[in-house]
C-alpha positions, 0 to 999 in steps of 0.5 A: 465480517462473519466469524466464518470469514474471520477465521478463514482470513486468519488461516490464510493470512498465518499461511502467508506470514510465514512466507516471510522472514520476520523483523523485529519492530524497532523504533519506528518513524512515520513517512507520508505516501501518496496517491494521484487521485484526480485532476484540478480544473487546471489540469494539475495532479491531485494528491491523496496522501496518509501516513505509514510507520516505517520499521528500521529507519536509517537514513536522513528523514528529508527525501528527495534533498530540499522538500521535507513536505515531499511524500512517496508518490506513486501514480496508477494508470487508472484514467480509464475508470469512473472517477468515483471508482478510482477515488473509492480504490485508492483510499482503500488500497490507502486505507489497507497499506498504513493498517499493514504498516501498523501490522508490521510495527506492531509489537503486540504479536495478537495485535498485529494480527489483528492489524493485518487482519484489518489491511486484507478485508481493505484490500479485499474492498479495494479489489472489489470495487475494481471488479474486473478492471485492471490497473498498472504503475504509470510513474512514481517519485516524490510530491511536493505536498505544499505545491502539488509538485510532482518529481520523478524518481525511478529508483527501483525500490519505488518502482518495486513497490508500486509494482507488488501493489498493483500486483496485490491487487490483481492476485486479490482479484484473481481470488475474488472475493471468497477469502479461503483461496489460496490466492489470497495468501499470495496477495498479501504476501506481494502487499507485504512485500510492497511495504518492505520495498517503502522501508528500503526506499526510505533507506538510501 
């Protein structure tokens, strides 16, 4: 990334942090999301799945009750798109949220700007290789990530922030791929908010 780009990320990335009230990092633990990427030969869900650090973790760590392998699933109505696109989108969407987890409980002030510097160029690509198409949460819950089983959980915080992800990625559409617009504070604000929404998940 050119300086130019730099600094102007920078700039924009400062305005959209200051949307937010800040949390201090506290010990954090490392939960598993996941995102359906593809279809087996049989027809079952394929399950990409990465690790995030969780700030202000409350709750018992085994959710839903019974499956300690279970991750957070969230599944895009994507079916539309090549499936090397949607496999090419969603690692980065991947790739950008757990760096912007890493921001989140970053104790090192400059460090988690670097991080969260990190997560928006991820985003950015992740739009970019969308183009123009569009995509919407279609379910979400929880995989089994020794069976591939997929259990379904509305619960609104999930459903939230799957949301404030496809959200991010069209407000980082909208913006195209010029970071010096204004709407690019707003995508990163809603990814932002994404991420709170897993800390809540995680909290019940």
């Amino acid at each position: 990334m050119n300086t130019i780009r730099k600094l102007l990320l920078a700039a924009v990335l400062a305005a959209a942090a200051s949307l937010l009230l800040p949390a201090p990092a506290q010990a954090n633990e490392t939960v598993t999301f996941c995102f359906q990427t593809d279809t087996d030969s049989s027809g079952g869900d394929v399950w990409d799945c990465h690790q995030i650090p969780l700030t202000d973790r409350l709750s018992d760590p085994e959710l839903p009750p019974g499956c300690p392998a279970c991750g957070l699933a969230i599944d895009f109505e994507d079916d539309h798109l090549d499936p090397k696109v949607r496999a090419e989108y969603l690692d980065r969407l991947a790739t950008g949220f757990a760096t912007l987890g890493e921001s989140e409980t970053a104790d090192d002030p400059d460090l988690a700007d670097g991080l969260r510097l990190e997560a928006t160029e991820a985003f950015i690509d992740a739009a970019a290789t969308l183009g123009d198409q569009k995509v919407t949460p279609e379910r979400t819950g929880w995989v089994d990530q020794a069976t591939g089983e997929f259990i379904a959980d509305d619960y609104p915080p999930i459903e939230s922030a799957a949301g404030f992800l496809s959200g991010g990625l069209r407000a980082t559409q909208a913006a195209g791929p010029d970071p010096s617009t204004n709407d690019v504070s707003t995508a990163v604000w809603l990814f932002e908010s994404g991420y709170h929404c897993f800390v809540v998940a995680f909290e019940r």
